[in-house]
DSSP file (Angstrom, degrees, kcal/mol; ACC not computed):
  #  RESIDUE AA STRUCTURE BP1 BP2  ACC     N-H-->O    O-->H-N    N-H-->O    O-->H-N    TCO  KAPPA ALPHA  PHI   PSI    X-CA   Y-CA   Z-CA
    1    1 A X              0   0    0      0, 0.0     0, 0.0     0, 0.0     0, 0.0   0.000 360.0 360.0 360.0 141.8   60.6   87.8  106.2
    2    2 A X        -     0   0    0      1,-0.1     2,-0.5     0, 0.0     0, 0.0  -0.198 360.0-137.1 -78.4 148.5   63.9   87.7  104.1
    3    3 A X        -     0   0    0      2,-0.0     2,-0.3     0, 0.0    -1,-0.1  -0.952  19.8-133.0-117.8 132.8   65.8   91.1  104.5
    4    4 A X        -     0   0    0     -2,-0.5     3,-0.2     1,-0.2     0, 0.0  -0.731  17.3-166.5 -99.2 156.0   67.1   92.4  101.0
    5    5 A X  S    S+     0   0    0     -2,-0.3     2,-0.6     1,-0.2    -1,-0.2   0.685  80.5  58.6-122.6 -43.5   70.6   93.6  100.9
    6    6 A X  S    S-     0   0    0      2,-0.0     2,-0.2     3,-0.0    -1,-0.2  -0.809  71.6-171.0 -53.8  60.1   70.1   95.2   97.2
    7    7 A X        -     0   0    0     -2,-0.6     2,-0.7    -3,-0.2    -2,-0.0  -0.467  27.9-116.9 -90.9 134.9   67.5   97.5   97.7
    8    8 A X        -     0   0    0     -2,-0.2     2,-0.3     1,-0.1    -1,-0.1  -0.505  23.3-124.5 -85.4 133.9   66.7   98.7   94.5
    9    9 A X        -     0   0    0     -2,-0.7     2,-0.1     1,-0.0    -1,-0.1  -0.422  12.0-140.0 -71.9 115.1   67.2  102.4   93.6
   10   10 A X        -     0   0    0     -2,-0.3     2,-0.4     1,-0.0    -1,-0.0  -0.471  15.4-141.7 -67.6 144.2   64.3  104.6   92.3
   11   11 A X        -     0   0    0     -2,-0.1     2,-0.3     2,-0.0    -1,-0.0  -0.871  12.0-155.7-137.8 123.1   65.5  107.0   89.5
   12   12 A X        -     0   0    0     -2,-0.4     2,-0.3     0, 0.0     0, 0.0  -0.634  17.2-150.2-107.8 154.9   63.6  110.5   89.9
   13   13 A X        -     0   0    0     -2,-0.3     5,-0.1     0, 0.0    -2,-0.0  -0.974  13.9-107.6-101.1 110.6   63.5  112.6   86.3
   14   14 A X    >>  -     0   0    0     -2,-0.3     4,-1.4     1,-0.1     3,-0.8  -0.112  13.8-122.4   3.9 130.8   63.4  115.7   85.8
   15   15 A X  T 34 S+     0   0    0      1,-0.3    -1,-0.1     2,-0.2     5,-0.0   0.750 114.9  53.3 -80.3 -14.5   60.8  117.8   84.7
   16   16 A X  T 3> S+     0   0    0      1,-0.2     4,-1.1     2,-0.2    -1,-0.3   0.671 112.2  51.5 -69.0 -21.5   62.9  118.9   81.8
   17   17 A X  H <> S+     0   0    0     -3,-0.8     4,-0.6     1,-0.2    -2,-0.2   0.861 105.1  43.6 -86.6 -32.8   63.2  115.6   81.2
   18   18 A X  H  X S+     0   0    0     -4,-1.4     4,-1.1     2,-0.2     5,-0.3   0.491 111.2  54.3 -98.0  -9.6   60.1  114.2   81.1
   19   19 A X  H  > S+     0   0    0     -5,-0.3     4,-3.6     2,-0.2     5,-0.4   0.951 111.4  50.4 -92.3 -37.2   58.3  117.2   78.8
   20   20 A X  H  X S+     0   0    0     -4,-1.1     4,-0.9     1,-0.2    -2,-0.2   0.754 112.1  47.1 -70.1 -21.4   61.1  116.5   76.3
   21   21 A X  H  X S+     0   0    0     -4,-0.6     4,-2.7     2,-0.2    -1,-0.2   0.946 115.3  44.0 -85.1 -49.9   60.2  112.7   76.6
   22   22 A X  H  < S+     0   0    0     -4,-1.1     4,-0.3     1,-0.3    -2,-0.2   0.998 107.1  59.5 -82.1 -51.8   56.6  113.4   76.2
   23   23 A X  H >< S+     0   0    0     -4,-3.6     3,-0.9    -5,-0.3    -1,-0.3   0.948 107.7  52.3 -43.7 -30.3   57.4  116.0   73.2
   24   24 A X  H >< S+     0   0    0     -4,-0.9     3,-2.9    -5,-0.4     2,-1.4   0.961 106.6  50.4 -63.3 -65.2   58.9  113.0   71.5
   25   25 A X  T 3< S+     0   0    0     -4,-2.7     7,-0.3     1,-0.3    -1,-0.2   0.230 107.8  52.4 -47.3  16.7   55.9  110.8   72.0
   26   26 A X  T <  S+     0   0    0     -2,-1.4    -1,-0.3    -3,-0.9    -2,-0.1   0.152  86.4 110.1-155.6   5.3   53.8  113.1   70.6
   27   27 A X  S <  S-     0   0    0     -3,-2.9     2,-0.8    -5,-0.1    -3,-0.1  -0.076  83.1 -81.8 -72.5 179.2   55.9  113.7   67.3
   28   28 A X  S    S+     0   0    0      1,-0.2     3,-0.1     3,-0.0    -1,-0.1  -0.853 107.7   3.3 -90.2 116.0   54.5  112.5   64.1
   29   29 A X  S    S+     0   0    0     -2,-0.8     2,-0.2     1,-0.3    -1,-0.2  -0.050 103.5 125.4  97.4 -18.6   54.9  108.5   63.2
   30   30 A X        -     0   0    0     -6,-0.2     2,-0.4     4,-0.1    -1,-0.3  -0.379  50.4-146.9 -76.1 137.0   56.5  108.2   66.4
   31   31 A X    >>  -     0   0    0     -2,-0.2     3,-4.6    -3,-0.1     4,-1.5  -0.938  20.7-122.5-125.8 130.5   55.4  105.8   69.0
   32   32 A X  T 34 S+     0   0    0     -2,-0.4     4,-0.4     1,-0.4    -7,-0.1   0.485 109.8  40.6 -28.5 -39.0   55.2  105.5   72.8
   33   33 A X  T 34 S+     0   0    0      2,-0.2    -1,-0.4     3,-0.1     4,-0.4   0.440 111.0  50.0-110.9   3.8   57.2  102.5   72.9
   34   34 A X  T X> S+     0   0    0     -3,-4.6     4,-2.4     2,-0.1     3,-0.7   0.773 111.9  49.9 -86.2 -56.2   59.7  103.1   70.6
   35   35 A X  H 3X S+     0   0    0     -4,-1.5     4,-2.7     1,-0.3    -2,-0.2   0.948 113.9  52.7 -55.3 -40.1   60.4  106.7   72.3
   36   36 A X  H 34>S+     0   0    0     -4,-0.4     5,-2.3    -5,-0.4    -1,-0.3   0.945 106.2  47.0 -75.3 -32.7   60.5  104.6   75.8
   37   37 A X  H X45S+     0   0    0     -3,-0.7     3,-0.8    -4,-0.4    -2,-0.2   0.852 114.3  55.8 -59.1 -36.8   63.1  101.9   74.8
   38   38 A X  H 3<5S+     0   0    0     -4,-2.4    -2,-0.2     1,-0.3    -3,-0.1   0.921 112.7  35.3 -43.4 -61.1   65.0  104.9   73.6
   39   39 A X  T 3<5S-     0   0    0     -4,-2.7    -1,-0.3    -5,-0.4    -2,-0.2  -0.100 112.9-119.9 -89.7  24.5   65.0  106.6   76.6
   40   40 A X  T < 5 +     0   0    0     -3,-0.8     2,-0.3     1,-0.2    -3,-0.2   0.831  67.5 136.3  30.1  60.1   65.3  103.3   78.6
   41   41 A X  S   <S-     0   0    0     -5,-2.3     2,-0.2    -6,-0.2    -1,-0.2  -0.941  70.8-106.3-142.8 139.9   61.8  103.9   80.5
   42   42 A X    >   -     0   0    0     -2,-0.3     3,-1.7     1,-0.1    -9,-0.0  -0.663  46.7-126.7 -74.6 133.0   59.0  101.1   81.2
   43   43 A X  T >> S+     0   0    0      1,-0.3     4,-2.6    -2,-0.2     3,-0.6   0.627 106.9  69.5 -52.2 -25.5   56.5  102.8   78.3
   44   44 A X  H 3> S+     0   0    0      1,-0.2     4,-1.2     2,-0.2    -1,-0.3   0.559  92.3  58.6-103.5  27.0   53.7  103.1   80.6
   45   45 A X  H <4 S+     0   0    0     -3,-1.7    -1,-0.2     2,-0.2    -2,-0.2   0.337 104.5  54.8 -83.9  14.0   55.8  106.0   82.7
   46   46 A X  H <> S+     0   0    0     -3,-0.6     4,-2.2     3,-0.1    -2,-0.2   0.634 109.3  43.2-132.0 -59.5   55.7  107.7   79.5
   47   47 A X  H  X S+     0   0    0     -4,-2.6     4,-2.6     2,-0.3     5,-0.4   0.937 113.0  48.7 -55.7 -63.7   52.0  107.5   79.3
   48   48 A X  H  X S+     0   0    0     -4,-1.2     4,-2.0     2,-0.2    -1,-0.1   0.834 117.8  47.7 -49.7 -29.4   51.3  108.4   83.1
   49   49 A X  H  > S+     0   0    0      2,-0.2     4,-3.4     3,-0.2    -2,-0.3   0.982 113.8  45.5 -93.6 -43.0   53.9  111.5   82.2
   50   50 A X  H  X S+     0   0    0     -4,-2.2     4,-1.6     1,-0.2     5,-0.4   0.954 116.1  44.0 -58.4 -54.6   52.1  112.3   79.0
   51   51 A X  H  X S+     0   0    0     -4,-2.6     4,-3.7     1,-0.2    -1,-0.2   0.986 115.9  48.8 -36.9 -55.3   48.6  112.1   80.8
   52   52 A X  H  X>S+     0   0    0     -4,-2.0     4,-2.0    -5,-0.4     5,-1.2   0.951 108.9  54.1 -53.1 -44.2   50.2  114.1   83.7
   53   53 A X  H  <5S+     0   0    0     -4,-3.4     3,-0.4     3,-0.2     4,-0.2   0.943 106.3  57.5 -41.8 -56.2   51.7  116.7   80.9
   54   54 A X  H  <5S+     0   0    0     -4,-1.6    -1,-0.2     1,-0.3    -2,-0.2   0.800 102.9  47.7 -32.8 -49.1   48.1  117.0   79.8
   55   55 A X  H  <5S-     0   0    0     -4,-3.7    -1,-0.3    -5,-0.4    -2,-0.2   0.950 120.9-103.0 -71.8 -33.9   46.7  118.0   82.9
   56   56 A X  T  <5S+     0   0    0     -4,-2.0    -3,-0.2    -3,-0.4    -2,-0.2   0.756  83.8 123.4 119.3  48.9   49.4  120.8   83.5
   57   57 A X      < +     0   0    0     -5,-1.2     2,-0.4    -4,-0.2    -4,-0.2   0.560  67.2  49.8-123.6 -33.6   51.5  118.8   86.1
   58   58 A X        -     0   0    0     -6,-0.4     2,-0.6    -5,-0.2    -1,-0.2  -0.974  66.5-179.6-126.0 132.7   54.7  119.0   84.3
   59   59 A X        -     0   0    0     -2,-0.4   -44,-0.1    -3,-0.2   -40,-0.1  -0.928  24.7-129.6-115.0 125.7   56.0  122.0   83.0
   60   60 A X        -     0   0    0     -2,-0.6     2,-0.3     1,-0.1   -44,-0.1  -0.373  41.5 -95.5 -64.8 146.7   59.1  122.4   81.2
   61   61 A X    >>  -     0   0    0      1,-0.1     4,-1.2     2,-0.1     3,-1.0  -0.559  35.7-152.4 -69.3 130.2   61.4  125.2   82.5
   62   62 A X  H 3> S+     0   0    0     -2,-0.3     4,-0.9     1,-0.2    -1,-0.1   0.505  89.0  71.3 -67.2 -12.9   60.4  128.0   80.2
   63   63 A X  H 3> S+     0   0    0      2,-0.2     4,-0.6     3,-0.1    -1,-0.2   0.358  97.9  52.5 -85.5  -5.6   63.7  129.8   80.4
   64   64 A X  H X> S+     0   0    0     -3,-1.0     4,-1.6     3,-0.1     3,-1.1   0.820 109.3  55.4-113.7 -52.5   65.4  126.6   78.0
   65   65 A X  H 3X S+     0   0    0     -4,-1.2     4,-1.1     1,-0.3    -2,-0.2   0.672 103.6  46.6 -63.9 -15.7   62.6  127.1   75.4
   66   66 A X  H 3X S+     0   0    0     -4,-0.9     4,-1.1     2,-0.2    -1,-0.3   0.882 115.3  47.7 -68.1 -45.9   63.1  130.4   74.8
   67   67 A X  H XX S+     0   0    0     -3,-1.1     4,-1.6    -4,-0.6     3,-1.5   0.981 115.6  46.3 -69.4 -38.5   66.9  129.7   74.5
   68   68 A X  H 3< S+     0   0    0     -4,-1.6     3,-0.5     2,-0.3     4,-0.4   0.886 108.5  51.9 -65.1 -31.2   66.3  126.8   72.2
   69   69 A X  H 3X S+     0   0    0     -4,-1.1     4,-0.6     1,-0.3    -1,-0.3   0.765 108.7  55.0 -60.3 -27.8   63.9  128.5   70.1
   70   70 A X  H << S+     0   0    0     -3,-1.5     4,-0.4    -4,-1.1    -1,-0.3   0.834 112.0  42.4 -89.2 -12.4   66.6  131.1   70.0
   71   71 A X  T  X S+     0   0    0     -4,-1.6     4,-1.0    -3,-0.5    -2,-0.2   0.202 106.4  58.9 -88.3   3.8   69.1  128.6   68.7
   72   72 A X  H  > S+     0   0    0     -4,-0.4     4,-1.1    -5,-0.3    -3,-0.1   0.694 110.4  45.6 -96.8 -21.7   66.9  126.9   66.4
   73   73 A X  H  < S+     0   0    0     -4,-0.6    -2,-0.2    -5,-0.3    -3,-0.1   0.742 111.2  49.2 -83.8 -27.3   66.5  130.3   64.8
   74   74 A X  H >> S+     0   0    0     -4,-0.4     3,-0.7     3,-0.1     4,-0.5   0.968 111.1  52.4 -76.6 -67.1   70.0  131.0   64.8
   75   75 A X  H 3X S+     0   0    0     -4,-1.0     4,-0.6     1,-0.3    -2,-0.2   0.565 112.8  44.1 -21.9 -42.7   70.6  127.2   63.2
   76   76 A X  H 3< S+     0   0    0     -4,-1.1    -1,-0.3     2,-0.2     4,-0.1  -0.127 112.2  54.0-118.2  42.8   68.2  127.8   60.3
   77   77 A X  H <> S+     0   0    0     -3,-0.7     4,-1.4     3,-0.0    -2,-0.2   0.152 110.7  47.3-111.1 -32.5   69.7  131.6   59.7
   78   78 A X  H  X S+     0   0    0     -4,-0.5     4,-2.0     2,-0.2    -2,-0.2   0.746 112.7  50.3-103.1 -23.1   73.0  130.2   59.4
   79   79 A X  H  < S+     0   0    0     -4,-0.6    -1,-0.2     2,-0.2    -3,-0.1   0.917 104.3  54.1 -43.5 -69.7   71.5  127.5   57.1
   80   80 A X  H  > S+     0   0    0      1,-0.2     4,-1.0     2,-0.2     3,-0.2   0.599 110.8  54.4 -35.1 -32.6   69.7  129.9   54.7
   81   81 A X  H  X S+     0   0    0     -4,-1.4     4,-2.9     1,-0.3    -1,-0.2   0.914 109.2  39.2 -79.6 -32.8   73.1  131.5   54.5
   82   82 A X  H  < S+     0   0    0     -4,-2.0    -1,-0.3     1,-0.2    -2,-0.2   0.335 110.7  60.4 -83.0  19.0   75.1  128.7   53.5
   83   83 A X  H  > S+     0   0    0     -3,-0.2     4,-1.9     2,-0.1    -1,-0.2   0.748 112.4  42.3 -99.5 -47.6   72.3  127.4   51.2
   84   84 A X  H  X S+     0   0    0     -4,-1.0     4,-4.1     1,-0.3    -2,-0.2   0.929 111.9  50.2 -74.5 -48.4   72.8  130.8   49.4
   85   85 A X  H  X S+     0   0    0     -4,-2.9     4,-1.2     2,-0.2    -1,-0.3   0.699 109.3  53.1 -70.9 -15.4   76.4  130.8   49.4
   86   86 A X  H  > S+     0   0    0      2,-0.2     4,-3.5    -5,-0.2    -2,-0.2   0.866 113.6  49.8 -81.8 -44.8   76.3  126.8   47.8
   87   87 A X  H  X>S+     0   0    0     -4,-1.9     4,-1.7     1,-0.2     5,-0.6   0.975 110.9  43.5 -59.0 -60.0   74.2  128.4   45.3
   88   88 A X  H >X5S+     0   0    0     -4,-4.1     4,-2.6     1,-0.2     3,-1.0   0.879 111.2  53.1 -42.3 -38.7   76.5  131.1   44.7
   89   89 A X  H 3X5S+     0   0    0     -4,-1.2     4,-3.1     1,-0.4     5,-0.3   0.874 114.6  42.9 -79.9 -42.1   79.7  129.0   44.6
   90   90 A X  H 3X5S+     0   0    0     -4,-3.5     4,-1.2     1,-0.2    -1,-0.4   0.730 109.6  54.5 -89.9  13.4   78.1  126.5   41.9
   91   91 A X  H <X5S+     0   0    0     -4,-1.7     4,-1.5    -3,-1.0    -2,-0.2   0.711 118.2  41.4 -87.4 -56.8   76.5  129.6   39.7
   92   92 A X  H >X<S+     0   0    0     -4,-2.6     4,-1.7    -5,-0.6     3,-1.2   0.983 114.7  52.7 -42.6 -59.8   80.5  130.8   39.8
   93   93 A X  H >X S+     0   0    0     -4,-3.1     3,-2.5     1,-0.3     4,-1.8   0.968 109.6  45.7 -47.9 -69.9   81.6  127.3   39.3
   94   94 A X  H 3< S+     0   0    0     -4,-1.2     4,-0.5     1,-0.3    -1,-0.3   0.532 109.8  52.2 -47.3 -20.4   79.6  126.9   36.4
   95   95 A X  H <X S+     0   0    0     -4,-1.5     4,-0.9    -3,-1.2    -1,-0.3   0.286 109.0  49.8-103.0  -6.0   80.5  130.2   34.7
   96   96 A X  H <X S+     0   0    0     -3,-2.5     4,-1.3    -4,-1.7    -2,-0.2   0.799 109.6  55.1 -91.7 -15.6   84.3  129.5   35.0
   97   97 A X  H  X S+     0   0    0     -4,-1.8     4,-1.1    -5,-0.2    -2,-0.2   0.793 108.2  50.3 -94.8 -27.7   83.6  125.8   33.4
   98   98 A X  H  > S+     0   0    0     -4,-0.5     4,-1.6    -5,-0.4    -1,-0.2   0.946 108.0  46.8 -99.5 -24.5   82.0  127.4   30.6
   99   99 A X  H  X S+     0   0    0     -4,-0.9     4,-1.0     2,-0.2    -2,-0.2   0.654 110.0  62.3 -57.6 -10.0   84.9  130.0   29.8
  100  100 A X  H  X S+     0   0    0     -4,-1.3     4,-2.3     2,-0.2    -2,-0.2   0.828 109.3  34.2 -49.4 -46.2   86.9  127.0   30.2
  101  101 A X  H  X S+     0   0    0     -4,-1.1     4,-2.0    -3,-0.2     5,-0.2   0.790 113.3  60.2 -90.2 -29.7   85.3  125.4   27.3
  102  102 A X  H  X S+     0   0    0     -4,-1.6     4,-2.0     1,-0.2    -1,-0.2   0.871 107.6  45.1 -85.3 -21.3   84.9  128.6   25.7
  103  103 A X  H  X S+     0   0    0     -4,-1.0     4,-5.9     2,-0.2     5,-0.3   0.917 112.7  53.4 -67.5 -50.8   89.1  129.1   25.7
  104  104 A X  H  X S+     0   0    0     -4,-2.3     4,-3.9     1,-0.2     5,-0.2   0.935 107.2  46.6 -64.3 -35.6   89.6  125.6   24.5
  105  105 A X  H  X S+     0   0    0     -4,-2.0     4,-1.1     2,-0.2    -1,-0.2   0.974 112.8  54.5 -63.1 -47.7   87.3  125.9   21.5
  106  106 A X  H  X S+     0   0    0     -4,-2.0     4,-2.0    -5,-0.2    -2,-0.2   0.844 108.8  44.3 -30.5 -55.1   89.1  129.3   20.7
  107  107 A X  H  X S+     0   0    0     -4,-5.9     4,-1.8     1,-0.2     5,-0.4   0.998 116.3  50.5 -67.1 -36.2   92.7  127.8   20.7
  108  108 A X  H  X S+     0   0    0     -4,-3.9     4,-1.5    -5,-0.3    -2,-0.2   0.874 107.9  52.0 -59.7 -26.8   91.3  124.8   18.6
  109  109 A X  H  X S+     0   0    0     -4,-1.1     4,-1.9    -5,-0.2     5,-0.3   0.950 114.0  44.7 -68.7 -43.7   89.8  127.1   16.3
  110  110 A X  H  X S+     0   0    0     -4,-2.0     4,-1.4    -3,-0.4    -1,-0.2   0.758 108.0  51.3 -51.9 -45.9   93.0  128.8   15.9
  111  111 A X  H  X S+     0   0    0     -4,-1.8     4,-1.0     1,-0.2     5,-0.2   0.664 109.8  54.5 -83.1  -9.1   95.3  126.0   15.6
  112  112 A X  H  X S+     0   0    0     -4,-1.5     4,-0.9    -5,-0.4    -2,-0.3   0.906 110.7  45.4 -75.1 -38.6   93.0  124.6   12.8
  113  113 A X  H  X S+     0   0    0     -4,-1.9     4,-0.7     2,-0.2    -3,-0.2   0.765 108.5  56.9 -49.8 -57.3   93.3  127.8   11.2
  114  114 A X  H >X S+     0   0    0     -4,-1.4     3,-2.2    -5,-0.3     4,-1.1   0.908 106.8  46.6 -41.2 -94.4   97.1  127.7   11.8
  115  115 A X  H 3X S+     0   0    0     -4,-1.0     4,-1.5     1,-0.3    -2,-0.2   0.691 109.4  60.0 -29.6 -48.1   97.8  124.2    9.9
  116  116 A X  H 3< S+     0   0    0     -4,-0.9    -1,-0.3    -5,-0.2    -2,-0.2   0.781 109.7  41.3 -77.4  -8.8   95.3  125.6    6.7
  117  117 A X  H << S+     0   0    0     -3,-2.2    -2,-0.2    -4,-0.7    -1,-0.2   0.768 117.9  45.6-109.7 -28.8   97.7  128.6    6.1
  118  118 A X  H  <        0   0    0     -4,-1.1    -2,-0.2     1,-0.2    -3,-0.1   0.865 360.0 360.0 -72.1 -18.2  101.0  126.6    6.5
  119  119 A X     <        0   0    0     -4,-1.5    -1,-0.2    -5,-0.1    -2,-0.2   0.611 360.0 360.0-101.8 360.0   99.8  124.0    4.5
């Protein structure tokens, strides 16, 4: 029997890893084997870890969903604000562009006015 010289190396996961793989697979439109090519994983280890998920067999550490849930919250606070502050900035914008226009119509009116009393 041939003795191999390259023994090939098995790649362990994480359990963080593999509940975030399986929360991919499990999005909407998303598919089993696109989310395995992604993550450069034969698709049906993807399926054995979503079955496995199922059962309760991997659990994500609860101590990073709590912080991401607090950073997601954080992310879409900081969002709301600059959403409000884009609003403000073009309600401003817009109200300098129209005392813009409202100065230029004023001098025209004026130098038209000018020119009928000199002439």
């Amino acid at each position: 029997m041939p003795r191999y010289k390259n023994h090939k190396k098995t790649l362990r996961y994480s359990n963080e890893f593999k509940a975030k793989a399986v929360r991919l697979s499990h999005m909407e439109g998303v598919q089993v084997q696109e989310v395995a090519s992604v993550l450069d994983i034969h698709p049906f280890m993807l399926s054995r870890w979503r079955k496995e998920y199922r059962e309760g067999l991997i659990v994500a550490d609860k101590r990073t969903k709590v912080v991401s849930i607090r950073k997601e919250k954080a992310e879409l606070d900081k969002i709301n604000k600059l959403e409000k502050e884009i609003a403000r900035l073009k309600q401003e914008n817009d109200l300098l562009k129209k005392w813009q226009r409202f100065l230029a119509e004023r001098e025209q009116q004026n130098s038209s006015t000018s020119q009928e009393t000199e002439n």
